[in-house]
C-alpha positions in Angstrom: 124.2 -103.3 17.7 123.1 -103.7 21.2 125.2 -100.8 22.0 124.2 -98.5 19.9 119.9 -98.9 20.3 121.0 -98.7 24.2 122.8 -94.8 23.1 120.3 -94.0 20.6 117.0 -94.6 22.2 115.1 -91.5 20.1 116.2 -93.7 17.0 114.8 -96.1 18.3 111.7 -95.0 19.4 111.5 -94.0 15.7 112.1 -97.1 14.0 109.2 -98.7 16.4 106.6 -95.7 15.5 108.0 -96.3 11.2 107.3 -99.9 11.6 103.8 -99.4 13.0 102.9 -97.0 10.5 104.0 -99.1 7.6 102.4 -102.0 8.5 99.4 -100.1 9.2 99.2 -98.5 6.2 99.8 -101.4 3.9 96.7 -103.0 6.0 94.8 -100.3 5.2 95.5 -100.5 1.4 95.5 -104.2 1.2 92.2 -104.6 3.1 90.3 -101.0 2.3 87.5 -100.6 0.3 89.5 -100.3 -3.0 92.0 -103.3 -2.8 94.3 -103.8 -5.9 94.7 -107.2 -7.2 97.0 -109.1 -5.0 99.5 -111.3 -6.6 102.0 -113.5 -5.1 104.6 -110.8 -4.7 102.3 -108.4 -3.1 101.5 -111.6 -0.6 104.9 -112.5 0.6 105.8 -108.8 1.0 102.6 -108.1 3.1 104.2 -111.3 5.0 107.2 -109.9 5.4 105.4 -106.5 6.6 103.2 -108.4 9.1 106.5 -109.6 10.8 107.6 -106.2 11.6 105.2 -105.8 14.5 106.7 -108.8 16.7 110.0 -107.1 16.1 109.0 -103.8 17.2 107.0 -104.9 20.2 110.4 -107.1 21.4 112.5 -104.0 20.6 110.0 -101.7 22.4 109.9 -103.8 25.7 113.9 -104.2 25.3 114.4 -100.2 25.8 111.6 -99.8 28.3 114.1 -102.0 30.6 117.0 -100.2 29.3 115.5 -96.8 30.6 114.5 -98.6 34.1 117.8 -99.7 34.8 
């Protein structure tokens, strides 16, 4: 895997920008002025949606040093 984020580094750079924009987005509907009725579903997805920024922050400072080397 390692491999191929090092030969694809436009892929990733889209995966990091897809993350960000999903997770701001569902902050946006979650928290916006017309919020639907959060059940416990809608919670541990909106969990699992607030862990894609650590991943795409560690994945983002991973290929800056790939491109430096």
């Amino acid at each position: 895997m390692p491999n191929f984020i090092q030969r694809h580094r436009i892929i990733t750079a889209i995966l990091v920008i897809h993350a960000i924009g999903l997770v701001t987005w569902v902050t946006l509907r979650v928290f916006g002025s017309n919020p639907p009725e959060i059940t416990m579903g809608t919670a541990t997805a909106l969990g699992a949606v607030y862990g894609l920024p650590a991943l795409a922050y560690g994945l983002w400072k991973w290929r800056g040093k790939q491109i430096d080397q």
